[in-house]
N, C-alpha and C positions, 0 to 999 in steps of 0.2 A: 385071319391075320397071317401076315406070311412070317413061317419059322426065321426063329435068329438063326439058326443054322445055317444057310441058306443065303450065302455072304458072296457069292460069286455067279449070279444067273444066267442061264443059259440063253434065254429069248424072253421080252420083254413085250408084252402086248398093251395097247392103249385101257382104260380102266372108263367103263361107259356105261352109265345107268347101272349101277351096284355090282357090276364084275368085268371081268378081264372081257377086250374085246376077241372075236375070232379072227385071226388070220386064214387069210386065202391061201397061201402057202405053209408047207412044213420047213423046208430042206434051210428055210433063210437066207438062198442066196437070191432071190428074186430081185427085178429093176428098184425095189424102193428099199430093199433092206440096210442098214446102217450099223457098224459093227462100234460099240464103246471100247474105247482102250485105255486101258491101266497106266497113268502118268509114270507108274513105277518104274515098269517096264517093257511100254510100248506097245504091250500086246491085247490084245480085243479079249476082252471077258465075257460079255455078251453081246446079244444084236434085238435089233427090233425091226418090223418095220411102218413107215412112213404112212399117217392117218388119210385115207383117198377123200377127196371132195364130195363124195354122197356120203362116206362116213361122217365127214365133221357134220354137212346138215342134219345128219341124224344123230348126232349128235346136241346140236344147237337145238333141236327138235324136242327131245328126251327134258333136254335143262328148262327149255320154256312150258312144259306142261307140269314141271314137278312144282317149279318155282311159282305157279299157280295156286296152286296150293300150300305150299309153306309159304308166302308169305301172310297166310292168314293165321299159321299157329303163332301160341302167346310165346311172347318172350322168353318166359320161363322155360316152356321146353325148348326153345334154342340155346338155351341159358346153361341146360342139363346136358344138352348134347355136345356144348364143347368142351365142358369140364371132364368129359368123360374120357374126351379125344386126345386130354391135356395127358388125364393119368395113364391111356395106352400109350403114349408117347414115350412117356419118362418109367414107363415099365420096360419097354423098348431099348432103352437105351445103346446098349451095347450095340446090337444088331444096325439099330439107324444110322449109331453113328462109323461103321464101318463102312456099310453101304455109301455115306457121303463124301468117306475118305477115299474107297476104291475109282469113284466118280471123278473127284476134284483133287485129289493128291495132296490136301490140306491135311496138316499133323491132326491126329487121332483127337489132342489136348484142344483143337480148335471147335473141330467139329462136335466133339461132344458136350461144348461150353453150346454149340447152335440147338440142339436136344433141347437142353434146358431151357436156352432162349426160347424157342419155336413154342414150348410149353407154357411159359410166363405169357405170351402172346394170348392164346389160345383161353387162357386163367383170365386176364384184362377183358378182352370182348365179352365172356361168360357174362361178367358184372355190367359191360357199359351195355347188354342187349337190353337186360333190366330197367335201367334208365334212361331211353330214347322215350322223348318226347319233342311237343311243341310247346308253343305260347299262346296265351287267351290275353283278349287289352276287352275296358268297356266302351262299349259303343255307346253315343246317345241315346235315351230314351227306353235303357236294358235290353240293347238289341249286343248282339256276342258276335266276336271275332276271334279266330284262332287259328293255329297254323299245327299241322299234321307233319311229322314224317314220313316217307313212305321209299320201301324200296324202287331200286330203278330196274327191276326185272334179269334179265339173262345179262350178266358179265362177263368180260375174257379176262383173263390174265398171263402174260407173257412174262413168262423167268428169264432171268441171268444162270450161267453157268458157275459161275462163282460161289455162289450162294444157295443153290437150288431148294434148300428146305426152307431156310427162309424165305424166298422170293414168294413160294409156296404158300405158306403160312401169312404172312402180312398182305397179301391177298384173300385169299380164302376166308380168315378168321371174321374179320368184320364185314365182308361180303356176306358169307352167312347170317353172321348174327343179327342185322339188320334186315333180313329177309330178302335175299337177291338168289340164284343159284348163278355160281361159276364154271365155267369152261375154262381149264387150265392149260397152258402149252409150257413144260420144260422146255429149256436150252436143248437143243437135237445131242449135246455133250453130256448133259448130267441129269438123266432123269431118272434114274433110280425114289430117289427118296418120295418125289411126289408121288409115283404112282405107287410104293409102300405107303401115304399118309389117305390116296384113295379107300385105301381095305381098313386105315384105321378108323378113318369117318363110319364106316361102316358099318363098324364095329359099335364104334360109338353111338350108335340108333340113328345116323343122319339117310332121310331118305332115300332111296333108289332117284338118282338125274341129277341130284344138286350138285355133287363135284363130281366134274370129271375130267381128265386127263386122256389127253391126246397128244400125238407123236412125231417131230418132222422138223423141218426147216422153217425157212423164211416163205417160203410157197405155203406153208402149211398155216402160218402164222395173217398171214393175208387173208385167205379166205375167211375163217374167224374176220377177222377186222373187218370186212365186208359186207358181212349177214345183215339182214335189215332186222334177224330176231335177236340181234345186240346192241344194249344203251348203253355201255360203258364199254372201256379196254382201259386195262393197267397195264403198261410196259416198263419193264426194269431190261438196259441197254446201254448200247454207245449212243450219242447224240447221234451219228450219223443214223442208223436205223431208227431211231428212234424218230425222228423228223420224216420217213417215209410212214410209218405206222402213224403220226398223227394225222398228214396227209389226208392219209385213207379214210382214218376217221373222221375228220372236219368233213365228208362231204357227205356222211350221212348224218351230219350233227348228232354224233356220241361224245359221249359225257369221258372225260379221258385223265388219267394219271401218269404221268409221265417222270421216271425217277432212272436219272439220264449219265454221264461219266462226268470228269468233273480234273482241272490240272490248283488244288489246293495249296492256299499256302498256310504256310504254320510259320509262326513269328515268334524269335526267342530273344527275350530284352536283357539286355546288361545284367539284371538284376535275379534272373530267374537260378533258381537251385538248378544248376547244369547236369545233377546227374537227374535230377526228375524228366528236364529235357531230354539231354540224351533219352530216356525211354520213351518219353512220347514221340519225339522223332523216326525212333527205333518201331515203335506200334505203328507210326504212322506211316511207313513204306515198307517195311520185312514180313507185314501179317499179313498169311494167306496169299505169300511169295509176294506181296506186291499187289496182288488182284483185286485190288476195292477202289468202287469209283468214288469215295469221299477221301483216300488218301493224300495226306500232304507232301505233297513230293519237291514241291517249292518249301525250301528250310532256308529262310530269310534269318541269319543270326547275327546280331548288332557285331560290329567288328572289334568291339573292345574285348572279347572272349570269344572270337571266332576260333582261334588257334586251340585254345585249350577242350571249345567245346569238338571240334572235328578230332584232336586228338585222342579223346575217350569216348566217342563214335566210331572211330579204327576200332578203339583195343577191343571193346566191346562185342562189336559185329564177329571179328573176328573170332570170338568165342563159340559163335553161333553153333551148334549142332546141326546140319543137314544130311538125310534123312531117308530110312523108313518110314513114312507116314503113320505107319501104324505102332510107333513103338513109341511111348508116352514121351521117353527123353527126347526127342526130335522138334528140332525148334523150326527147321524150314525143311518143307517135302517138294515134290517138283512142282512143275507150271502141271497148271490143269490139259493143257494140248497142243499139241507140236507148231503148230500157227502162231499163238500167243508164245511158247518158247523163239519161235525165231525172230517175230516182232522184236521182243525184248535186243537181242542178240545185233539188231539191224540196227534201234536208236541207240544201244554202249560205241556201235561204230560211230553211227551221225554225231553224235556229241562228242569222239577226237576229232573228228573230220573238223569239225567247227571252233577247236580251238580251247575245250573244254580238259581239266584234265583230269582223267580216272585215277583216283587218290587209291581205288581196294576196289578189287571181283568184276563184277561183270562178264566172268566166263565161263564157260561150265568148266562144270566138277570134275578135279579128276577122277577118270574112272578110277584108277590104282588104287582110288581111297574108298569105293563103295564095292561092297558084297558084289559077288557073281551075280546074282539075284536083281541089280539094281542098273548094273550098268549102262543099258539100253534105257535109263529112267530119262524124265525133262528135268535133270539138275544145274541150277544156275546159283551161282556167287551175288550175294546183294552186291550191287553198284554203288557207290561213291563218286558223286564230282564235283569237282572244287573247279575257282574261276570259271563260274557258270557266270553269264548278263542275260537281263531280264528280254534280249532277241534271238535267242538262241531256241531251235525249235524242240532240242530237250526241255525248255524248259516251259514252252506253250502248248505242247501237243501233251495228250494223253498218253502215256508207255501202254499201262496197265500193266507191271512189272515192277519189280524191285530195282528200279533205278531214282536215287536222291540226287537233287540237284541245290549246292550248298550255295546263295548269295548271301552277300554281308548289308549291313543297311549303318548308316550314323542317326537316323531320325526320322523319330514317331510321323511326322507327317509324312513325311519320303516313303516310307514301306507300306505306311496304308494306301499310297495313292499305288504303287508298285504291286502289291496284293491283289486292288483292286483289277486291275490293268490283262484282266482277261475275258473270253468269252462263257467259260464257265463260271457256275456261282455255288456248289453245293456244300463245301467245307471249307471249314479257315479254324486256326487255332492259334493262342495265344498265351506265350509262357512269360511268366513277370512274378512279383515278390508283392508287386501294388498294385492291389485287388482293384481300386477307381480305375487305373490305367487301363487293364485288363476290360473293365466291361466299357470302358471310354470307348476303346477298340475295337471290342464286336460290335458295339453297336455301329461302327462307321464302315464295317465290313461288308461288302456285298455279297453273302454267302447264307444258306438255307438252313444251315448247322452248323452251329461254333459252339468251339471248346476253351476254355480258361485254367489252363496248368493240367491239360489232359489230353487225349485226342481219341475219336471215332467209337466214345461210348455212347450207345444208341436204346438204352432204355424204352421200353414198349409204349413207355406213357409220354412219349416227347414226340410231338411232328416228325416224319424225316422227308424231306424233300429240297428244290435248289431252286435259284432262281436265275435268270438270264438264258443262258441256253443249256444249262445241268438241269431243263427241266419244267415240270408244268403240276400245282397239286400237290397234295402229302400224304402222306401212308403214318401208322400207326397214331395215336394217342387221340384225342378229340379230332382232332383233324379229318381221323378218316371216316369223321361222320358225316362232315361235308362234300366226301368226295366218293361215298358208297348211299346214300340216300337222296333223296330230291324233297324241296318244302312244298308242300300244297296249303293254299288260303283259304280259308272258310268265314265266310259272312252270312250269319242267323239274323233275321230283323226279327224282331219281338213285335210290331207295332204295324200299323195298315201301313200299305206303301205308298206314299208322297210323291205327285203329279203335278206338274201343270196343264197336266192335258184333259180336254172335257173330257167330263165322264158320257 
């Protein structure tokens, strides 16, 4: 297990058949090496480099002879191995969730709520490995029918930088426990934590091949996607990559999960407790800066309380603490990397350009107000815009940022059809005092997750995934038993077999 001490590493090797892989080089500046930098302040805290094409087959190689063989142990001890993986986790603590916070620049308070998530994960599959089954019907004449689960062999799974423990973990977890072995690819941005939860498997008695962790870009990510010794690929992404990785996949017919970006709307009716709003609006674009692809960033608010509700959205925001990431009190830490910072930075512009107008932030921080230490961080001001219309490409495109785009609505059929009125589908949320209106609502909502006087709690035991183009499949709760297993038929005749052909 790697020491908690041990918060800032030097070199990062891929994690392959139950240890670190060797690199070719020492010095780490070689053609493939890739240095991580600290959102804080800008500078490379470690490097790694880049998993080569006979590595991943041997890779993919390693996962299909292990997964050979675990898939024939009893549930039970898959059952024991995750629970075990749960409790190094949340023994861990400290240590992970710095590690995730050095990665992603997400406040300490978020990431170490991810800990305990990733552990709650981990606890769920333990239970549902236990009870994977099929179905038995009677056939005529006592002859038996039933249906098998059975794993789908070697898996990928492709992370988000945003998220990397979880992206991790909600792959992993019931990829295991249903008998498959995983090939993991972090974000080429934030792979600390995965290949720290490599050594914990490990630890936890999970065979040598089953999870392993590999290193690199989009090249790196392809090849995976390609092997013919992979039935599955889970990618968590933008839709744009995400539609090349399915691509890929569709032509070896793999079985695929696709949990994709998403431009959310959250609807706030006359009637709703405004300041409950205000903070789901507040949860629903300032957490984790902005970086969640089920964020509602469309805040459709009925105009009979528009004014008062933006006006205690200022004061509020305003309050915000940003940040040292790593200091408990800090409500917003930087963007996770200078690309995603200047994105942000390019749509605050497009959205004056377009007529829209920046009510609060949208700029970075001033330095004069952050430590020595921070300066050089990705600090950005949450966004505010008022006089936003439903054509404006703030308000169609995805930021991935803390930028709100505030529309007013007079009526319930008018916002729902306005809601619906995109290409993505994976969040919608809806604040009101009248519980019927509320679920009238999601239910007319074209979105893979809805919320009802809340926004973007994602509980282990609930589906998450989108539909339209946020995506393909679902991840967590029963769901992911359809989408990490395959059904097999079985028909026993009991009785001579019936012909009409001479004997």
């Amino acid at each position: 297990m790697a020491s908690k001490s041990s918060l800032r590493p030097h070199r990062l090797r891929a994690f392959v058949n139950g240890r670190d892989q060797a690199l070719a080089t020492t010095a780490g500046a070689g053609t493939r090496a890739r240095h991580l930098i600290d959102p804080t302040n800008n500078t490379p805290h470690s490097f790694y480099e880049s998993t080569t094409p006979i590595e991943i087959r041997d890779a993919l190689q390693v996962s299909s002879d292990a997964q050979r063989k675990w898939k024939l142990e009893a549930p039970a001890i898959r059952s024991r191995i995750l629970r075990q993986a749960a409790d190094i986790i949340l023994q861990n603590e400290e240590h992970l969730s710095n590690l995730e916070t050095l990665d992603t620049g997400r406040p300490i308070r978020e990431t170490q709520f991810d800990v305990h998530d990733g552990a709650e994960c981990l606890y769920y599959y333990s239970g549902v490995a236990n009870t994977l089954g099929g179905s038995s019907y009677e056939m005529p004449g006592g002859s038996l029918a039933y249906t098998i689960r059975e794993p789908l062999g070697v898996t990928v799974g492709i992370g988000a930088w945003n998220y990397p423990l979880q992206s991790a973990l909600w792959k992993s977890a019931p990829a295991l426990a249903f008998g498959n072995s995983i090939v993991f690819k972090p974000s080429e941005f934030t792979p600390s934590t995965a290949l720290w939860l490599g050594q914990c498997y490990k630890e936890a008695g999970l065979p040598d091949g089953l999870f392993n962790v590999i290193l690199g870009a989009k090249d790196v990510g392809a090849e995976l996607v390609q092997s013919d010794l992979v039935s599955k690929v889970s990618f968590t992404g933008s839709a744009e990559s995400g539609r090349k990785v399915y691509e890929m996949a569709a032509s070896g017919m793999k079985k695929v999960t696709m949990e994709l970006g998403g431009k959310s709307p959250l609807i706030i009716f006359s009637d709703s407790d405004l300041d409950n709003a205000v903070s789901g609006a507040m949860l629903a674009n300032w957490y984790s800066s902005g970086q969640v692809c089920s964020n509602g960033t469309r805040v459709f608010v009925h105009d009979s309380i528009a004014d008062d509700f933006v006006d205690r959205l200022v004061k509020r925001t305003k309050k915000l603490r940003i940040g040292d990431p790593t200091n408990v009190t800090t409500d917003i830490g930087p963007m996770c990397h200078r690309e995603q910072y200047q994105k942000v930075l390019d749509y605050v512009r497009l959205g004056q350009e377009e007529g829209a107008t920046l009510l609060y932030g949208g700029k970075e921080v001033d330095k004069s107000k952050l430590p020595d230490t921070l300066r050089d961080g990705l600090f950005l001001t949450p966004a505010i815009f008022t006089e936003c219309n439903d054509n404006m490409r703030i308000v169609k495109e995805e930021v991935f940022g803390m930028l709100m785009t505030i529309l007013t609505f007079s009526d319930e059929e008018e916002v729902i059809a306005r809601a619906n009125k995109t290409r993505f589908g994976l969040g919608a949320g809806v604040f009101t005092s009248d519980i019927q209106r509320g679920h009238r609502v999601v239910s007319r909502l074209e979105a893979g997750c809805t919320w009802i006087n809340t926004y973007n709690v994602a509980p282990v035991q609930l589906p998450w995934g989108g539909m339209k183009g946020s995506g393909i499949g679902r991840e967590n709760g029963e769901g992911a038993i359809e989408s990490w297993t395959q059904l097999k038929s079985v028909y026993c005749e009991m009785n001579d077999v019936e012909t009409d052909y001479v004997q």
